[in-house]
N, C-alpha and C positions, 0 to 999 in steps of 0.2 A: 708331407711326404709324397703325396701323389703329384702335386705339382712339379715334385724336382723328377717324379720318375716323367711325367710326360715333357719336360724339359729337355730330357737326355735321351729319350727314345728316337727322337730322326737325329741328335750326334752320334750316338753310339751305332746305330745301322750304317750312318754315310761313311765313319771310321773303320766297321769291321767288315763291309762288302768290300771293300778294293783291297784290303791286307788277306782278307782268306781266301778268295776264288783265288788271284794267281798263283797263292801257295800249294791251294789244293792242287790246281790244273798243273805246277809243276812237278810235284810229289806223287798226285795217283793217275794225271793223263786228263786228257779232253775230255771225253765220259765222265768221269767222276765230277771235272770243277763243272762242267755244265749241269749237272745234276744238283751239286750244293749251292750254284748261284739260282739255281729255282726254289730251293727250300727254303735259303737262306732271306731270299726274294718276296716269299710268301710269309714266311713268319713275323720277316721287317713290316708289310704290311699289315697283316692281323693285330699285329703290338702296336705301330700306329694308331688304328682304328679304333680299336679297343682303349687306348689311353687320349682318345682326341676329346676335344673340349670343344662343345657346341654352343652359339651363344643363345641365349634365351628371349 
């Protein structure tokens, strides 16, 4: 189970960053999608990070 989650953690980020900021940015304005590509930004990261596999 963890290997499929960190399998699908940088697809599922590189799929859902470009389908939601333009949507946001067109639906609430520049302020808002520039806002959720930073959060969205940061949490891809920490998920990343947190599910990275180091070798020993």
């Amino acid at each position: 189970m963890v290997r499929l989650i960190v399998a699908f953690t940088p697809l599922v980020g590189a799929i859902a960053f470009p389908l939601l900021i333009p949507t946001t940015i067109e639906r609430l304005g520049l302020g808002p999608g520039v806002l959720s590509a930073l959060i969205l930004s940061t949490l891809w990261f920490i998920a990343m990070l947190r599910t990275s596999e180091m070798p020993h």
